[in-house]
C-alpha positions as CSV (number, residue, x, y, z in Angstrom):
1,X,0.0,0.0,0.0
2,X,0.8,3.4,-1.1
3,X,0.2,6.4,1.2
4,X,1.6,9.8,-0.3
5,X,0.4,13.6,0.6
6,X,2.4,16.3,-1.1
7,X,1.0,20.1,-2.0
8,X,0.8,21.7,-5.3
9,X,3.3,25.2,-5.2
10,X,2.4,28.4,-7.2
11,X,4.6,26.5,-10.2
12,X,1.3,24.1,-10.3
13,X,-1.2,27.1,-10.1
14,X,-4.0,26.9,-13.0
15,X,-2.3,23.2,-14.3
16,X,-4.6,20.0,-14.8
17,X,-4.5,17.2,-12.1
18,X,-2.9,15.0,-13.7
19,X,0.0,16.8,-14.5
20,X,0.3,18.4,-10.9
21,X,0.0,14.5,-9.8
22,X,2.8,13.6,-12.4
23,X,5.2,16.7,-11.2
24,X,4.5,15.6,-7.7
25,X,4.7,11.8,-8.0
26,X,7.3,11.7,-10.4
27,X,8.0,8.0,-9.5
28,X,4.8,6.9,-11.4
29,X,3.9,7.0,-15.1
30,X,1.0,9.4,-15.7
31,X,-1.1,6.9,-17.1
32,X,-1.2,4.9,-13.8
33,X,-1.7,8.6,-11.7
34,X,-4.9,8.9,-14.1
35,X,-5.8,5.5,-13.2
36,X,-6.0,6.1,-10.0
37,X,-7.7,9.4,-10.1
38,X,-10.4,7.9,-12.1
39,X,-10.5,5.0,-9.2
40,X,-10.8,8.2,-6.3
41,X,-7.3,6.2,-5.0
42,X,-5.7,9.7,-5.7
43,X,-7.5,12.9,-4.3
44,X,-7.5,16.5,-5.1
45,X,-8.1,18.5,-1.6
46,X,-9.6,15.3,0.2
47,X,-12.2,14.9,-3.1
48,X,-12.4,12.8,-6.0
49,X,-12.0,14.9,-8.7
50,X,-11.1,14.7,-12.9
51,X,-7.9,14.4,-14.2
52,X,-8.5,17.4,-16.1
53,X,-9.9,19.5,-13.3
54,X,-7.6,22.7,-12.3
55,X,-5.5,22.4,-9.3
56,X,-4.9,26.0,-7.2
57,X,-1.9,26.5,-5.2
58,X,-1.8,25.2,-1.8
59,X,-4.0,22.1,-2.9
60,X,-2.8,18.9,-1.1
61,X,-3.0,15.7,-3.7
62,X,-3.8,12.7,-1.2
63,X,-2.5,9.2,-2.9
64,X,-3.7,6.0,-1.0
65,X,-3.2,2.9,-3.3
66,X,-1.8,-0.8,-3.8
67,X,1.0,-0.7,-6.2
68,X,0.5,-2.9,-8.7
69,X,3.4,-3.8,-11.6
70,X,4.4,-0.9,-14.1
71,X,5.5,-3.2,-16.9
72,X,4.1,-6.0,-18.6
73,X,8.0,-7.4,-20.3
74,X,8.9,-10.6,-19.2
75,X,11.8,-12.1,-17.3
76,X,14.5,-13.4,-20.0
77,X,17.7,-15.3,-18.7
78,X,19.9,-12.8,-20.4
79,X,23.7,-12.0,-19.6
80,X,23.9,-8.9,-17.3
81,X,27.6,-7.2,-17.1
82,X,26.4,-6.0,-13.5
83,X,29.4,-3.1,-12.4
84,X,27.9,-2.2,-9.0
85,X,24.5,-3.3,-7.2
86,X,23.0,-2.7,-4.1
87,X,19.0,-2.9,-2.9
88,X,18.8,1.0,-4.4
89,X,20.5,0.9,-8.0
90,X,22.7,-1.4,-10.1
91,X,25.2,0.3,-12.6
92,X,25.3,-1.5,-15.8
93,X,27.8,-1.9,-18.6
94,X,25.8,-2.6,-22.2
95,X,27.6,-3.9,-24.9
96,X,26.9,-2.6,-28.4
97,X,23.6,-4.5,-30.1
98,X,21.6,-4.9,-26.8
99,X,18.6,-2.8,-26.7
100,X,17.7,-1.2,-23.4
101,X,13.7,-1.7,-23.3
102,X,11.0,-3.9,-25.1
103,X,9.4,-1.5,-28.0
104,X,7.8,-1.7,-31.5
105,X,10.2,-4.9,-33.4
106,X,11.9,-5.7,-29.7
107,X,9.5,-7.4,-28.0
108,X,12.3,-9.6,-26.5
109,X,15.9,-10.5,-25.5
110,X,16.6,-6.4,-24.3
111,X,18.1,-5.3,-20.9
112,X,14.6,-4.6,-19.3
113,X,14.1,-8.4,-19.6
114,X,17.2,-9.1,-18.5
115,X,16.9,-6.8,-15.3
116,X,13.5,-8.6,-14.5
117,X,15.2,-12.1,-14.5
118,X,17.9,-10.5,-12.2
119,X,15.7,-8.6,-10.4
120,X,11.5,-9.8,-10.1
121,X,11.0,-6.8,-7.9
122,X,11.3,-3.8,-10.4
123,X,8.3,-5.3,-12.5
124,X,7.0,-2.6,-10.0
125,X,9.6,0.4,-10.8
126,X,8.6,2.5,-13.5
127,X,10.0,1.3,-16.4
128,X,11.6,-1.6,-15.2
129,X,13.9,1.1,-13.4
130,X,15.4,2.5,-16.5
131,X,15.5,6.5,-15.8
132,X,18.3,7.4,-19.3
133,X,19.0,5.2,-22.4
134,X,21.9,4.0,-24.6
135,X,21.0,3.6,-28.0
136,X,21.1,0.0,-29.1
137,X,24.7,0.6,-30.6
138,X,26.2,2.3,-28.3
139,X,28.1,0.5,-25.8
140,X,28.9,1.7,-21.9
141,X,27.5,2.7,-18.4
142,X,23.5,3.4,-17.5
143,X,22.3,3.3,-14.1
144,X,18.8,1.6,-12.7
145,X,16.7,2.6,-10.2
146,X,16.0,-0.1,-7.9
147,X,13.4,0.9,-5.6
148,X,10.7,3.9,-6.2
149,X,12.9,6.1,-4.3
150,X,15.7,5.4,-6.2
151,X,14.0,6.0,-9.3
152,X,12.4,9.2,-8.0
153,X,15.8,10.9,-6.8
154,X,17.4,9.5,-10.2
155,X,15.1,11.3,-12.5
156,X,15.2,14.7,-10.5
157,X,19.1,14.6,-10.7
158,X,18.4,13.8,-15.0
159,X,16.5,17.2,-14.6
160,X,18.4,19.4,-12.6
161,X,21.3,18.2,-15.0
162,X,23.1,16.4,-11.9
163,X,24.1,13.3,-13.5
164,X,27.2,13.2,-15.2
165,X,28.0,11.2,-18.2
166,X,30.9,11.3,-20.7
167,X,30.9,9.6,-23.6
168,X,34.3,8.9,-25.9
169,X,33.5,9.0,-29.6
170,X,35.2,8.7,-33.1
171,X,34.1,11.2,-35.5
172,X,34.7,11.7,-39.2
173,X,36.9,14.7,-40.0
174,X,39.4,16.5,-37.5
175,X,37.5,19.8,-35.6
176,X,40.3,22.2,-35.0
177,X,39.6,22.2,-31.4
178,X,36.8,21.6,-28.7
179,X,33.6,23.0,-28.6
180,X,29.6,23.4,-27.1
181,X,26.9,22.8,-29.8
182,X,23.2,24.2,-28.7
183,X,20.7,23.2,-30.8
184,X,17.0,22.1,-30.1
185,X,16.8,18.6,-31.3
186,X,13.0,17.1,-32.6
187,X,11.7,14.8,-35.2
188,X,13.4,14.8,-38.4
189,X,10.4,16.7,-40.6
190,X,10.3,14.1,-43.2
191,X,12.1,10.3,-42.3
192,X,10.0,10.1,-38.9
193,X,12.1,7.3,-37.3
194,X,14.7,10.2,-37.5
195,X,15.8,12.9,-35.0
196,X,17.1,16.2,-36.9
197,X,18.2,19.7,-35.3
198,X,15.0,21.5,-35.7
199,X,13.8,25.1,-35.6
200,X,10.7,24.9,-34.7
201,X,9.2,22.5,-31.6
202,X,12.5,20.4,-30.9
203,X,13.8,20.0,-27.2
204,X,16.5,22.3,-26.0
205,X,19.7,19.8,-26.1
206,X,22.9,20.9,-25.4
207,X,26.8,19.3,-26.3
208,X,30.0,19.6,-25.0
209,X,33.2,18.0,-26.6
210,X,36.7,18.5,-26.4
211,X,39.5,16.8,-28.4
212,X,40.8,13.3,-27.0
213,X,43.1,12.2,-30.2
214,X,43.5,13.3,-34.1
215,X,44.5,11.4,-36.8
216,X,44.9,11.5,-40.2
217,X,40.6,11.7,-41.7
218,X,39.5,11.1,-38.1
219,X,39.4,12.6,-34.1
220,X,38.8,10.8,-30.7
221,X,36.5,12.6,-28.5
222,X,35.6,13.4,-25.0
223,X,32.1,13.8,-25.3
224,X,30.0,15.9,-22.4
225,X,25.8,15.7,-22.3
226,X,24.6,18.7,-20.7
227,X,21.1,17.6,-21.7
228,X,19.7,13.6,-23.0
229,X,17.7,14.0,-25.8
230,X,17.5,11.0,-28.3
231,X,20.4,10.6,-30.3
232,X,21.9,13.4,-29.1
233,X,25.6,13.3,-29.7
234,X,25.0,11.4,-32.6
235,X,22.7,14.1,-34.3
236,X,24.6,17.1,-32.6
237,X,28.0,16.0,-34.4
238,X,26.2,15.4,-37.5
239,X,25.4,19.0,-37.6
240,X,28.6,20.4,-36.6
241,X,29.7,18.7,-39.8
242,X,31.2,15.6,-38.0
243,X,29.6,12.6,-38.3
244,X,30.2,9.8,-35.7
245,X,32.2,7.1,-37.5
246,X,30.1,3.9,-38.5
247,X,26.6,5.6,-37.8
248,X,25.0,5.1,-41.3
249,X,21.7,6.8,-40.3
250,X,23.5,10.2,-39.7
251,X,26.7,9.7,-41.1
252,X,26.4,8.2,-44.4
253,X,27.9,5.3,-46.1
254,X,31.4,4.1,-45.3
255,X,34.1,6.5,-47.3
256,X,37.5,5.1,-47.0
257,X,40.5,7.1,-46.5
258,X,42.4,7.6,-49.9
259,X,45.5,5.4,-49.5
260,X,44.7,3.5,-46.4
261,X,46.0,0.3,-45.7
262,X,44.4,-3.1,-46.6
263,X,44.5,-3.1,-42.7
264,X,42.9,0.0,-41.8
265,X,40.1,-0.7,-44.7
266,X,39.0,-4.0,-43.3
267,X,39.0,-3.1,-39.7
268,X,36.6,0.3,-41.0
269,X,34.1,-1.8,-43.1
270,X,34.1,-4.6,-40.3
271,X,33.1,-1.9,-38.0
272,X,29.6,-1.6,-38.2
273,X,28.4,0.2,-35.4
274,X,28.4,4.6,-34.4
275,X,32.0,4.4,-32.7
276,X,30.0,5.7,-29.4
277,X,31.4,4.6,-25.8
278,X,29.8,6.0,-22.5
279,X,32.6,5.8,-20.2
280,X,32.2,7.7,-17.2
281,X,28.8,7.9,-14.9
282,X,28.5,10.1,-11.8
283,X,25.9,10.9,-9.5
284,X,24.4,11.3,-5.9
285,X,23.6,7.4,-4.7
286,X,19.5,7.6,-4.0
287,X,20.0,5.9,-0.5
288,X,23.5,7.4,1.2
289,X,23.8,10.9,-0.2
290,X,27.2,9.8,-1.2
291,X,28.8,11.0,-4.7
292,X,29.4,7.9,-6.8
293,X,31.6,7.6,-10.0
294,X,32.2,4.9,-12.4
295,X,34.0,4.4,-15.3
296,X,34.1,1.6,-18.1
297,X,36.6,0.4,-20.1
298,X,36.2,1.0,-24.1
299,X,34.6,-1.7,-25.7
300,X,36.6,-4.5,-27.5
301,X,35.7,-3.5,-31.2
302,X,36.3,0.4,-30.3
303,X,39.8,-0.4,-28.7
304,X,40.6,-2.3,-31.5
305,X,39.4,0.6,-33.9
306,X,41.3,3.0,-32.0
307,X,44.5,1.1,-31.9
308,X,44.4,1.0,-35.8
309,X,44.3,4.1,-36.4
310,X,46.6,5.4,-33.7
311,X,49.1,2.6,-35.5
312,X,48.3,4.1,-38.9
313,X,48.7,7.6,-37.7
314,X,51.9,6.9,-36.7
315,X,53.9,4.8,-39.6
316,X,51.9,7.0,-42.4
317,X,52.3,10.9,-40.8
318,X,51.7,12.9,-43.7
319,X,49.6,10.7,-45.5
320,X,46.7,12.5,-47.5
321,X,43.7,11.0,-46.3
């Protein structure tokens, strides 16, 4: 059972009571809060009331409830690389090709599945517990919320821009130094299964890089996410006019270097993934207060890239890519 009081501020003034409900219950999907309004389990002043109704400043939202599971994925005997777990989060290293939650052509074999084998309990955390995303190709560190709590003081550090994450990338073309790229990110306006820097009704989404290696055609990265939108890096480099290496949706097909090595050609075209590592995770653990930091190691196929080029770099200086 579920017994919650909190009170709307003058930031809720005038909004409907659902959304006051999902500002102050964060830990819950909306759809459930609206469930529950409709059931008089959640109440406006001490009254059942519609989620559409208005909500006035100083109103106290009353939540008395059972708590019943949030998803509907099932448990899947899946390989978990677990970094760090305790009852309040686990820290998780992906590898590249996993996808993080069960959606429209993955109904199966993703992380959530995998978490819910581990872990039966967070069938009743939002989401399976999954508070930021990795694209399916990217490899590295995401953290899960193990417990409401957690999940609650996880997503309020994601929107007061607490968490840190770095991500190390390989881009196409050499930037003549670092750099911050603003630029609202939305729906690309025609290929819809596309994200696109937009003008008009994208999310503000903001990039910070800095130079981690050159080489000849191509630069290592240290990449810093101020915001999360989807794809961000991805689409933010694209549009600086530096395409992640191996990303075909916004990068293109394959051009090799004029000149390369048979090497260096087969270890590009067997690379079939963006080149897109996040390394380093930070935050305030849910439970302790304490400031946690982790780091992963690049994965296999990216050290392997990177070693190849910083060998090619080296025996062909000068070489006109």
């Amino acid at each position: 059972m579920i017994e919650r009081n909190a009170t709307a501020g003058d930031d809720l003034a005038g909004a409907r009571f659902d959304q006051a409900a999902a500002q102050l219950f964060s830990e819950f999907s909306r759809a459930r809060l609206q469930t529950w309004i409709r059931g008089g389990q959640l109440l406006l002043d001490g009254a059942k009331a519609r989620p559409r109704d208005a909500v006035e400043s100083g109103a106290v939202l009353s939540l008395s409830a059972e708590l019943e599971s949030e998803v509907s994925w099932g448990a899947e005997a899946l390989p978990l690389d677990i970094v760090y777990e305790d009852e309040e989060i686990l820290v998780i290293d992906k590898p590249a090709g996993l996808v993080v939650h069960p959606g429209a052509g993955n109904h199966h074999g993703t992380l959530v599945n995998a978490l819910l084998n581990h872990r039966p309990a967070l069938e009743a955390v939002p989401r399976g517990g999954i508070v930021h995303r990795l694209d399916k190709e990217t490899s590295g560190l995401l953290v899960v919320a193990g417990t409401l709590n957690a999940h609650r003081s996880l997503v309020a550090q994601l929107q007061k821009k607490d968490v840190q994450r770095e991500y190390f990338a390989i881009v196409r073309g050499v930037p003549s130094g670092g750099g911050r790229i603003e630029a609202a990110i939305g729906r690309h306006p025609r290929q819809r299964t596309r994200m696109a820097v937009v003008a008009n009704g994208g999310k503000p989404a903001v990039t910070h890089y800095r130079i981690a290696q050159r080489f000849a055609q191509y630069t290592a990265l240290n990449v810093q996410l101020e915001t999360g939108r989807t794809h961000q890096i991805r689409v933010h480099m694209a549009h600086r006019g530096y395409p992640l290496l191996g990303d075909p949706v916004y990068g293109g097909r394959l051009q090799l270097p004029r000149g390369c090595s048979d090497r260096l050609a087969d270890t590009l075209r067997e690379f079939r993934r963006q080149a897109l590592h996040a390394r380093c995770l930070s935050f305030v653990h849910p439970g302790s207060g304490d400031y946690c930091s982790f780091e992963s190691p690049l994965a296999d196929d990216l050290e392997r890239l990177l070693q190849i080029l910083t060998e090619e770099n080296s025996e062909h200086d000068g070489l006109e890519y």
